[in-house]
N, C-alpha and C positions, 0 to 999 in steps of 0.2 A: 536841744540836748535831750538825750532818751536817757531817765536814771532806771536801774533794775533795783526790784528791792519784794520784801514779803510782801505778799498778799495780809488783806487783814477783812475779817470775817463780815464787817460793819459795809464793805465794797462788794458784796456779793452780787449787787445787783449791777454795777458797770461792768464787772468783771463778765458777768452773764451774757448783758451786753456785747460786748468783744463777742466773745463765744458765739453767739449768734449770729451778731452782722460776717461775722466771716463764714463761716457755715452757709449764709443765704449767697453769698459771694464766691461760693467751690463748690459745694454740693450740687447745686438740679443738676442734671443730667438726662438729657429724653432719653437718649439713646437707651442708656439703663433703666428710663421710668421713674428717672428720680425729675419731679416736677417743682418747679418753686414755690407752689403752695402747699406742697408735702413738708416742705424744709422748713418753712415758713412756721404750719400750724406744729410741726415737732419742737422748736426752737422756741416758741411761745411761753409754751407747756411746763419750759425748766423757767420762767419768772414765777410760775404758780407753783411748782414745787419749791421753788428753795424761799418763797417765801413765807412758809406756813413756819413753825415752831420747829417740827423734826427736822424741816430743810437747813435752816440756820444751826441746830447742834450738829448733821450730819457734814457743813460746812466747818463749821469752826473745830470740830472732831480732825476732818481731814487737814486742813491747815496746820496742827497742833502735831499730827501723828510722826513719830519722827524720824519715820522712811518717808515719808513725803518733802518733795522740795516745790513749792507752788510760788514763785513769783510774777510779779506785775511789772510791763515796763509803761511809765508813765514818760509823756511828752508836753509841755507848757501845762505843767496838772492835772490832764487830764490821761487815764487808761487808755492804753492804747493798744495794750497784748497782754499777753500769760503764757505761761509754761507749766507745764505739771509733769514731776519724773519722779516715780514711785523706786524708791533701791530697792534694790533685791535681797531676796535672805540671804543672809549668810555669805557676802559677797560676791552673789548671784550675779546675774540680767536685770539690769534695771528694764523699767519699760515708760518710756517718752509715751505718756497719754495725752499731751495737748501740747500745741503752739499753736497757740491760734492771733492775730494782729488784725485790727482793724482795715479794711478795704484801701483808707484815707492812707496807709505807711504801707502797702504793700510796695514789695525790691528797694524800701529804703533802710535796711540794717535791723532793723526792731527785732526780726526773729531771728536772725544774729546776733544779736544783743543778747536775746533769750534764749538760746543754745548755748551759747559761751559759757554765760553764769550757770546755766544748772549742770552743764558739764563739769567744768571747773568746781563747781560743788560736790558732786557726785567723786569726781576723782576717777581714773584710770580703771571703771568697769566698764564692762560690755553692755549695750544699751540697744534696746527693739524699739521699734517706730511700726505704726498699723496706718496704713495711708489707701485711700481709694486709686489705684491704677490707674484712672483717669485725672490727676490729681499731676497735675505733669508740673507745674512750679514748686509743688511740697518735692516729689521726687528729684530733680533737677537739685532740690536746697540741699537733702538728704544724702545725697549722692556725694557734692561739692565738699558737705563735712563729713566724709569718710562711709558715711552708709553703705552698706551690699545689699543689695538683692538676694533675697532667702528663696530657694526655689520648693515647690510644694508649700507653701504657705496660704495659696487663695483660699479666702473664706471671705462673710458677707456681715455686715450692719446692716440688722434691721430696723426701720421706722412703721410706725402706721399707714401703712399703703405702696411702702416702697424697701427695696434692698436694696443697699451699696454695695458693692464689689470690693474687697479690700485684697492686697498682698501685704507682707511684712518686710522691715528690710530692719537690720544691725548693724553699729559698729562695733565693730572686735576690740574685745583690750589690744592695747597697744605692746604688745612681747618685750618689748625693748626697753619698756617703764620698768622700773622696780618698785 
């Protein structure tokens, strides 16, 4: 059973986790030059930042801020995904900055699980996703829960040694809500 619930600042490091193993699991990329030991030594990099003193205030800062919605879905106790959707001002664009699920539950509902709830959170705003074009099961997920395709969007994620390729896609408030 997958529960959804807050993130708490003291998990920073599974949480990280996640973050990474999925990232080593979508990102290389030859074709682009995105290499696995690019992904690798970048992905490392955030245990050594968020474990120093500023990394834990700048974590527990965002967990606390209250446009941020960051939860965790956890499975037999252990982390297993996250979600991060920052609201927008003034009942703006939210912007979906992460879902990221361990390799082990990938197409098993987790990042449905984690869509749902911070949707459902958020409420009947309009909501951006920044996804790598080559990223065809993010897209595919994207798409399934109402996402478009924004045209003129491409732009790039850079790393130490390598660029990603990124487009953006939205879903639209829903007009028929009130």
């Amino acid at each position: 059973m997958t529960i959804i619930r807050k993130a708490q600042p003291q998990e920073w490091e599974a949480i990280t986790r996640v973050q990474a193993d999925s990232w080593l699991a979508t990102y290389p990329n030859e074709e682009h030059g995105i290499r696995h030991d690019l992904i690798k030594e970048f992905t490392d990099s955030w245990f050594v930042r968020n474990s120093t003193p500023e990394g834990n205030v700048r974590i527990t800062d965002m967990l606390a801020h209250p446009r941020t919605i960051y939860r965790v879905a956890e499975v037999d106790g252990q982390i297993v995904g996250l979600v991060c959707l920052f609201r927008g001002v003034d009942d703006g664009e939210a912007n979906l900055s992460a879902i990221y699920v361990t390799p082990t539950v990938f197409g098993k509902g987790v990042g449905q699980a984690l869509l749902d709830a911070a949707l459902s959170e958020l409420g009947n705003k309009p909501v951006r996703v920044t996804v790598a074009p080559y990223n065809q099961r993010a897209i595919t997920f994207y798409h399934r829960n109402g996402f478009e395709d924004v045209a003129g969007t491409e732009g790039t994620y850079r790393i130490d040694g390598g660029i990603i390729p990124t487009i953006d896609l939205v879903r639209p408030q829903d007009e028929t809500v009130k």
